[in-house]
C-alpha positions as CSV (number, residue, x, y, z in Angstrom):
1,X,104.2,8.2,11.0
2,X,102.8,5.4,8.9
3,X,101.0,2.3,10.9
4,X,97.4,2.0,11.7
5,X,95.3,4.6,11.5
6,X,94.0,5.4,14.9
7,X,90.0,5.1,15.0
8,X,87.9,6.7,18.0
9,X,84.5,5.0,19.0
10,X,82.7,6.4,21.5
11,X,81.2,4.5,24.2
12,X,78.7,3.9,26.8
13,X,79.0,5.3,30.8
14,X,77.0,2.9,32.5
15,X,76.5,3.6,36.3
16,X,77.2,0.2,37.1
17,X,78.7,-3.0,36.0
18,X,79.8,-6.1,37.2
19,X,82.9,-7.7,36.4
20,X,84.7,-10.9,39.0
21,X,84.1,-9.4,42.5
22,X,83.4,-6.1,41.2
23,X,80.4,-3.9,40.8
24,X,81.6,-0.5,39.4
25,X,80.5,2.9,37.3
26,X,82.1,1.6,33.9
27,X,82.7,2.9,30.2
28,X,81.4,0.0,28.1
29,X,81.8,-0.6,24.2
30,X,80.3,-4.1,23.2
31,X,83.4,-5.8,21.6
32,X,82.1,-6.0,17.8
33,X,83.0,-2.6,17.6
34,X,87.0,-2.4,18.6
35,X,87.1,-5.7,16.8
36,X,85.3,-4.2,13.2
37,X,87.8,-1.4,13.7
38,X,90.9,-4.2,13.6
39,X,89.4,-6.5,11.5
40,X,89.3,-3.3,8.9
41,X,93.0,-2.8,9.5
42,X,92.3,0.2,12.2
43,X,93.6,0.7,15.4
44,X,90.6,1.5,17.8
45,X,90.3,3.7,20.8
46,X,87.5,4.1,23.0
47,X,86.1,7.6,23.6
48,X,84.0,7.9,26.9
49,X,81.6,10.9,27.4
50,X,84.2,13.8,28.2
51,X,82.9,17.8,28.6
52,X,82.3,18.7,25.3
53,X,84.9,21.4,25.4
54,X,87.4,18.8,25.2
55,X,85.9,17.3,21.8
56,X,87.8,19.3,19.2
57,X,91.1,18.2,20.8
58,X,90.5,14.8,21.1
59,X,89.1,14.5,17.1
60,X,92.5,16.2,17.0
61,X,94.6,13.2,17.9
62,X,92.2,10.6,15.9
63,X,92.7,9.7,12.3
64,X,88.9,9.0,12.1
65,X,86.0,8.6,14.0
66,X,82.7,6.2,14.6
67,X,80.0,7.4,16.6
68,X,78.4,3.8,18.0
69,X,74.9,2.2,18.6
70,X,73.7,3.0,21.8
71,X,69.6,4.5,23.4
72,X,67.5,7.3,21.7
73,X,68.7,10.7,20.7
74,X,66.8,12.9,23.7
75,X,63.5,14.1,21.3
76,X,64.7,18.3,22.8
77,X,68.0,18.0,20.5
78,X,65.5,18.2,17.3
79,X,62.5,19.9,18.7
80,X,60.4,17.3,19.5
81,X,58.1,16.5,22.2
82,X,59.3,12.7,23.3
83,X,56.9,10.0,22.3
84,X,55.9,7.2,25.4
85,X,58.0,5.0,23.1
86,X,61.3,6.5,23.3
87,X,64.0,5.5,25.6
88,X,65.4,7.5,28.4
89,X,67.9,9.9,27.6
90,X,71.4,9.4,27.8
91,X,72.1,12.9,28.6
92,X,76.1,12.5,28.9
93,X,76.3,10.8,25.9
94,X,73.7,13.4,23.5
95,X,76.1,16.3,24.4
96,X,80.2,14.8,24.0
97,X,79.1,12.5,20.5
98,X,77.2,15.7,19.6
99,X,80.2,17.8,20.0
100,X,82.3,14.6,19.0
101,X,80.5,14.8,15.6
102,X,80.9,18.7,15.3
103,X,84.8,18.8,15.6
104,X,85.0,15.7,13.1
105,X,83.0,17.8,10.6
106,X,85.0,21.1,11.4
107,X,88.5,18.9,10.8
108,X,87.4,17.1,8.0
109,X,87.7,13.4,10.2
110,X,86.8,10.6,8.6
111,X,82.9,10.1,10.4
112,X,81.3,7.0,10.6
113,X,77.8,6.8,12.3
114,X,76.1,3.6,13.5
115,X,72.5,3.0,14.4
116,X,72.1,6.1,17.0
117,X,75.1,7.4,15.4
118,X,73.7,7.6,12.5
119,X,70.5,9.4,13.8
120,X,72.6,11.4,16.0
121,X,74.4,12.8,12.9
122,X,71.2,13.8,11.1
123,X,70.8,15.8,14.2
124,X,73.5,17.4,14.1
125,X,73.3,19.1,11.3
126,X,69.6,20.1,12.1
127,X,67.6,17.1,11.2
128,X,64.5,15.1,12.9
129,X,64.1,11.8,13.9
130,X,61.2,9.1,13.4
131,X,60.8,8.5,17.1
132,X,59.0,5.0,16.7
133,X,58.3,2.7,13.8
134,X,57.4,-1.2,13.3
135,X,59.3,-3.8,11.7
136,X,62.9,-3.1,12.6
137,X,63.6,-5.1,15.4
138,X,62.9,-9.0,15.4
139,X,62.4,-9.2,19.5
140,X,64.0,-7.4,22.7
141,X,68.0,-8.2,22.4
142,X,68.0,-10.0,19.5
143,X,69.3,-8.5,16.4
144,X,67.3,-9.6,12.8
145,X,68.1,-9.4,9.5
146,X,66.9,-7.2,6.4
147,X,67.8,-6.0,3.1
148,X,68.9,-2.7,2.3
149,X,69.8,-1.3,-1.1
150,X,72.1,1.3,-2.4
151,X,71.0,5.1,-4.0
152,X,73.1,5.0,-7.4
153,X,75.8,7.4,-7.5
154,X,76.8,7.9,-3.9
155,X,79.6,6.8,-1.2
156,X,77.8,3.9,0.1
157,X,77.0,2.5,-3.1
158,X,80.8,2.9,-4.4
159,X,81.5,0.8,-1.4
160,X,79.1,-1.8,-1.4
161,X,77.5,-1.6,-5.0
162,X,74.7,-4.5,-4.3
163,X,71.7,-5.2,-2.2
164,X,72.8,-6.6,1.0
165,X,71.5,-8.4,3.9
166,X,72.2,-6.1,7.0
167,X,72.2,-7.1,11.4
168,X,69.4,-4.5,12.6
169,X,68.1,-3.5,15.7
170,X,66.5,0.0,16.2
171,X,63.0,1.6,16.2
172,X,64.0,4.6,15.3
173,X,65.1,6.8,12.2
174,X,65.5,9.3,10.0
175,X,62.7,12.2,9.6
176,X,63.8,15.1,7.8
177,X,67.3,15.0,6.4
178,X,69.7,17.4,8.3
179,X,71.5,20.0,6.2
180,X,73.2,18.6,3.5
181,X,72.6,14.9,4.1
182,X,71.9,12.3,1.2
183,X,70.1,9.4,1.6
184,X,72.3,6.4,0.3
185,X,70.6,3.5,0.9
186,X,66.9,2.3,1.5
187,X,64.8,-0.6,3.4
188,X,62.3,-2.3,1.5
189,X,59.5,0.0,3.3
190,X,61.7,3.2,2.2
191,X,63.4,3.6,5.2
192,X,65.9,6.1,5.2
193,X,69.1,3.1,6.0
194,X,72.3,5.4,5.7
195,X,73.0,9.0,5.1
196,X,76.2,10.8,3.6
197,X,77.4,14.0,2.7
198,X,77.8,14.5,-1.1
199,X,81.7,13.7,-3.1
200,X,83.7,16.9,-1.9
201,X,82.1,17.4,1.3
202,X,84.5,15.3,3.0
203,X,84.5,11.3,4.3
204,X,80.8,10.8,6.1
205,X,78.8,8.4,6.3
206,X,76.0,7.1,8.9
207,X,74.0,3.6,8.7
208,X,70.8,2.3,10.3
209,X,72.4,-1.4,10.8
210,X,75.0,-2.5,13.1
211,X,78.2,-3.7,10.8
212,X,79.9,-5.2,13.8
213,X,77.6,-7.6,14.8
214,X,78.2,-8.8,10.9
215,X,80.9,-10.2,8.7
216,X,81.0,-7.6,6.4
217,X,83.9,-5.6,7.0
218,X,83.2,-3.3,3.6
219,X,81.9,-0.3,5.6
220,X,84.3,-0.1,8.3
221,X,87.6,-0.6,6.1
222,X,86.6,2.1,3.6
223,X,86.3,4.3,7.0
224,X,89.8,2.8,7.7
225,X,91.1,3.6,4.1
226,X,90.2,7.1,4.4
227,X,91.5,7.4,7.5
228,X,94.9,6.4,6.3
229,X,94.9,9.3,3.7
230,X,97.2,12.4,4.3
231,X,96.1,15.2,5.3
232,X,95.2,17.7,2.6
């Protein structure tokens, strides 16, 4: 049909928000994200947690897929006791991106994952999660700065070959690498900062930072790009 690809992100289901005059249950995205997805030529759609059921038919209608930023990944969905330091779970959210993720996977969808998306990827596919670490987050709500550097050879590095500067905000991430996961690109500590599947495997691809609350569009528009392929 030709046009913009059509991009799905899922969002948050927040039990109350207020808007004018109104206080109501609400499905939030923060606007970086629909505005990435343009900005890379996409045309975005938001995905609220749905029964899982539904998942593989909605991935049916997308061209691709981004699983956003958002709380912890609920420690149970890898096996983990939960540490004092993690986040309450977001229950709703663990089991329709889960399921989300699978269909995309199953349909060979473009997959983009972002912050918990990322992490929520590597659980997927039967990975485990730090569940606290230091140094990636400058203060509560505000997003800091660090380097991350490419793995030679991979998907990541093809699309953004040098060390970059990246918006961060997470204290969480990847443990053990879930079931045919490469690690793409580092912090300068050696944390794991994005995760692919190897060439062949299909278009995925999770990272640690937050790409729309940058001006980087590299990541997002090579999502887009695949997206616009035909079907093989």
């Amino acid at each position: 049909m030709g046009g913009r690809p059509l991009i799905g992100v899922s969002t948050y289901l927040e039990s109350g928000a207020r808007w004018g005059v109104w206080e109501l249950e609400a499905a939030l995205l923060p606007a970086g994200y629909p505005r990435l997805v343009q900005r890379a030529g996409g045309l975005a759609a938001m995905l609220p947690p749905d029964a899982p059921e539904h998942a593989a038919a909605t991935v049916a209608r997308l061209d691709g897929l981004v699983i956003a930023g958002g709380p912890d990944v609920e420690p149970v969905r890898y096996g983990a006791e939960r540490d004092p330091r993690t986040g309450p779970p977001a229950r709703e959210r663990d089991v329709w991106e889960l399921a989300l993720i699978d269909a995309a996977l199953a349909a060979d969808v473009p997959l983009l994952g972002i912050c918990r998306g990322m992490q929520l990827l590597n659980v997927a596919v039967g990975g485990t999660l730090v569940q606290h670490l230091d140094g990636h987050v400058e203060a509560v709500g505000v997003f800091g700065r660090h380097p991350v550097k490419p793995v030679p050879g991979t998907l990541y590095e093809e699309v953004v070959p040098e060390e970059t500067s990246v918006p961060t905000y997470h204290h969480q991430a990847v443990d053990g690498l879930g079931a045919g996961l490469v690690p793409s690109a580092h912090a300068a500590d050696g944390t794991v900062e994005a995760v692919e599947l190897p060439p062949g495997a299909g278009w995925v691809l999770g990272v640690q930072w937050h790409p729309e609350m940058g001006e980087d569009v590299r990541v997002m528009r090579a999502l887009v790009r695949a997206a616009s392929r035909p079907a093989s």
